[in-house]
N, C-alpha and C positions, 0 to 999 in steps of 0.2 A: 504493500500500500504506500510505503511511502516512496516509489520506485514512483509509480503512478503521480503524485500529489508535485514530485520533484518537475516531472515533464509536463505538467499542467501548468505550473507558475513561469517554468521557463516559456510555456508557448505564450502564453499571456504578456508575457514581459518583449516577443517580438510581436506579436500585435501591437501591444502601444507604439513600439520603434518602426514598423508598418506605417500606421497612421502616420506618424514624424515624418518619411521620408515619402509617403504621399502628398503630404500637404506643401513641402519643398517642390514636389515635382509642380505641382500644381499654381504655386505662387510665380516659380522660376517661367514658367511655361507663359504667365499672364504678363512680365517682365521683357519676356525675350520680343514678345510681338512689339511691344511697346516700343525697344528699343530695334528692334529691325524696321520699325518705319522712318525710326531718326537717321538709322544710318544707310537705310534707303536714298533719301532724299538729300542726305550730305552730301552722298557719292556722286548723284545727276549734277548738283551745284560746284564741287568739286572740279570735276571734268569739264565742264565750261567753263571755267575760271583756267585750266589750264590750256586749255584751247584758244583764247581771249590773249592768255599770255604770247602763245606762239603767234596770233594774229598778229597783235603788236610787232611783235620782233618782226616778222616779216618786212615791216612797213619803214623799217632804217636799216643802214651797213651798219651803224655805228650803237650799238646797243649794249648798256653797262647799268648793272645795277651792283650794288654791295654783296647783295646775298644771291647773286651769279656768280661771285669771283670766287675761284677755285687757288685754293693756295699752294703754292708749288710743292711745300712740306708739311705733311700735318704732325705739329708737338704739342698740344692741347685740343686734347678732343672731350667731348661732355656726351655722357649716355644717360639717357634717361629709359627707367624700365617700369612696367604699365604691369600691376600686379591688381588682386582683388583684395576689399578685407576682410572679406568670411573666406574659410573654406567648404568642405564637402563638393566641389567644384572637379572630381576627379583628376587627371592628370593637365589641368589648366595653367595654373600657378608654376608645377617641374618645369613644364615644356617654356615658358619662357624665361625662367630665372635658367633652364640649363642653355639657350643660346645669349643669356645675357652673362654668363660667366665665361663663355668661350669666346666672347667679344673682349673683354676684359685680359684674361688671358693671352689674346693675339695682339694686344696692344702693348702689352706689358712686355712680350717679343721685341715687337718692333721698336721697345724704347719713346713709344706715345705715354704720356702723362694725360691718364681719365678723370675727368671727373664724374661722380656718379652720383644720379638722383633716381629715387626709388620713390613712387606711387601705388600704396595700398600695405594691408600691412604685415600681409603674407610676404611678400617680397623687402619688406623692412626687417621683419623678423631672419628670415632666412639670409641677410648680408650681416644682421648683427652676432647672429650663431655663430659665421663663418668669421665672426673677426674684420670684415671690409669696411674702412671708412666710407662712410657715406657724407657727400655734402648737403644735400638738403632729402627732407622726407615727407609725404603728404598722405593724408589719409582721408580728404572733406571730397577727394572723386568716387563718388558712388556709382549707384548701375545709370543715373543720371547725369551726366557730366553735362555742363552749363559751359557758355562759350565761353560768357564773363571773366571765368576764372581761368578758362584755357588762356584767353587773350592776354591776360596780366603776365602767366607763365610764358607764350612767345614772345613781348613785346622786352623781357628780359634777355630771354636765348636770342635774340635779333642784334639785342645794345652787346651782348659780349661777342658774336659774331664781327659786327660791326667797328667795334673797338677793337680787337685783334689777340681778346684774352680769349676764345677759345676756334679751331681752324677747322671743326667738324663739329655735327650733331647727330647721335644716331639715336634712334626710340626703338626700345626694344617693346613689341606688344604682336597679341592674337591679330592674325590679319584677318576678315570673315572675307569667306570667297563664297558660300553659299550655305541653307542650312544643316549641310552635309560634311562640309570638309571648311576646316579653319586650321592657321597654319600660324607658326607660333616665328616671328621672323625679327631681322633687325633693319630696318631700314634709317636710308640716311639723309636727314631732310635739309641740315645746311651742308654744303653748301646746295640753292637749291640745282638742280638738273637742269642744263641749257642744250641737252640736244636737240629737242623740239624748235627752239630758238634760232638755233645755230642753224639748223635746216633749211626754217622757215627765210633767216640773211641770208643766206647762199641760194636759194631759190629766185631772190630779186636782182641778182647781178646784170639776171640778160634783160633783167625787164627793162619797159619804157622808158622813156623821159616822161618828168608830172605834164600833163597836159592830152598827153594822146590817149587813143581810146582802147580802153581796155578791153581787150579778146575775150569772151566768152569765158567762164570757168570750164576746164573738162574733167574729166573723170577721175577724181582724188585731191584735185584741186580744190582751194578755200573760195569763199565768197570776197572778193574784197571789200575793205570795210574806208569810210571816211570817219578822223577821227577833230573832236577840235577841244583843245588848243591842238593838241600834237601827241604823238603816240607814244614819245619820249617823256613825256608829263606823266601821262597815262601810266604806263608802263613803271614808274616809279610808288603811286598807290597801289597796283594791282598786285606786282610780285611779292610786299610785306601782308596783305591778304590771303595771298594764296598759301604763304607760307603756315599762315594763323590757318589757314582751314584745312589744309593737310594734318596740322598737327593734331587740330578736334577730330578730325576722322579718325586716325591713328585710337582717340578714348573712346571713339564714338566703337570702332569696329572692336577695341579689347572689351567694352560692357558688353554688345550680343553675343559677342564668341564667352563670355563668361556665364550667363543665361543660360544658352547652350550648352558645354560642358557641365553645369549643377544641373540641369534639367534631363541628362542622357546617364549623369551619375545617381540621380536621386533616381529615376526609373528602374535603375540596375539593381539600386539597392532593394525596391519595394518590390521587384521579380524576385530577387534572391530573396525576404522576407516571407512571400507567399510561398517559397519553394519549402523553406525552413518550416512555414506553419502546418505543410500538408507532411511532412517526413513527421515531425514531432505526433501530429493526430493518428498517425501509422502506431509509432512508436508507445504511443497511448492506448490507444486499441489492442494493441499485443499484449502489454501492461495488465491492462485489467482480463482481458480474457484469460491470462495465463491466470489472478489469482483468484476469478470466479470459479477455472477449473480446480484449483488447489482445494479452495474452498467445499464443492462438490466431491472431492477425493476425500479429503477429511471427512465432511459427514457419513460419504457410504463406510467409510470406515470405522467411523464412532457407531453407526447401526450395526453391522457386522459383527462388532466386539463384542456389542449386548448380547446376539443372538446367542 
């Protein structure tokens, strides 16, 4: 009996932890929608903004912004890494704190001086375990991230780009590619990317003189655009924008991909749960019918005895 009473309170006790990790799945699940509409809609905005950029460039030889310029040597580089502050997130949090210590590590190779800032506080914890200085640490990015606060964090990594105290910026976070496959990556946002650019100048070399009439666009070709004051004006707001909005994409796409991950973990757990509660009712059933039969042996045998 008490074989029996043991496998009862243990099934009971995954029941409650059941409930628990349905109710995560469940909350995760109303979260993720939420947050794949934001970064839905970041992504369209995104993409024309850097399309906008390569227009621009197209439209002068001579085209220079600060956070275009690519430094001949990088010895101050700054990495920032996009962590959650819960766990239960299954293998979320490993997969990008392990390509942000291998970045770390290949820098430390090459003789780069990192600095490193860490976002959430699973990825806090995990560089303070290990000993790693950390320069700065945040924890107020939740599965919500506000541009507000992105913008304050760029318009700093912009002023040290700028100023010449740091020659790279890489963000380590979840990339969401779809809601199947999310890829845990390090990208590098200063200095920004000007092959789009550089195309788009080399493409006007043959073009006209201002004034004559422009050829039809054909197949792969941009629409041309009139710009006023000038594209070079232009071009000086747009690229510290696009940078600011790459970078919220960057929390935008590590909050769904973390939704995701706690949502494919929490289901795993509440399958394993149900798996666990029908074994234990096996296990129960065997229990008692073993000591009903005991039970049954004993009596025919206490009648026997009389006889």
């Amino acid at each position: 009996m008490a074989k029996a009473r043991a496998i009862v309170k243990r099934r009971k006790a995954v029941q409650n932890i059941r409930k628990i990790t349905r109710t995560m799945e469940l909350i995760a699940t109303a979260r993720f929608k939420k947050a794949l509409d934001r970064a839905t809609e970041a992504e369209a905005y995104t993409r024309k903004i850097a399309e906008l950029v390569a227009d621009l460039g197209s439209t002068s030889l001579d085209v220079s912004h600060p956070l275009l310029e690519r430094r001949e040597k990088v010895k101050n580089s700054l990495l920032l890494v996009l962590t959650s502050n819960r766990g239960l997130a299954g293998g979320y949090n490993g997969n990008v704190l392990r390509v942000a210590t291998r970045v770390l590590h290949d820098d430390q190779t090459e003789g780069i001086a990192t600095s490193l800032e860490v976002a959430g506080k699973r990825g806090i914890n995990y560089f303070r375990f290990r000993g790693t200085p950390m320069d700065a640490s945040y924890t107020h990015y939740e599965d919500r991230p506000q541009f507000d606060d992105v913008e304050k964090l760029a318009d700093r990594y912009i002023a040290l780009y700028i100023n010449g105290k740091i020659d790279r910026l890489d963000v380590a976070f979840t990339r969401f590619i779809n809601s199947a496959r999310q890829e845990a990556v390090v990208q590098t946002l200063l200095p920004m990317s000007t092959a789009s650019v550089a195309q788009a100048v080399a493409s006007v070399r043959q073009a006209k003189p201002t004034g004559a009439a422009a050829p039809p666009p054909t197949r792969g070709e941009r629409t041309p655009y009139e710009f006023l004051p000038d594209a070079k004006s232009i071009l000086e707001e747009i690229v510290p924008v696009s940078f600011k909005v790459r970078l919220f994409k960057c929390f935008l796409d590590a909050a769904v991909s973390e939704q995701i991950a706690r949502m494919v973990a929490m289901r795993g757990a509440t399958e394993n749960a149900d798996d666990m509660i029908k074994s234990l009712t096996r296990l129960y059933n065997r229990a008692r019918q073993a000591q009903i039969t005991r039970e049954l042996a004993e009596l025919i045998g206490g009648a026997a005895a009389l006889e």
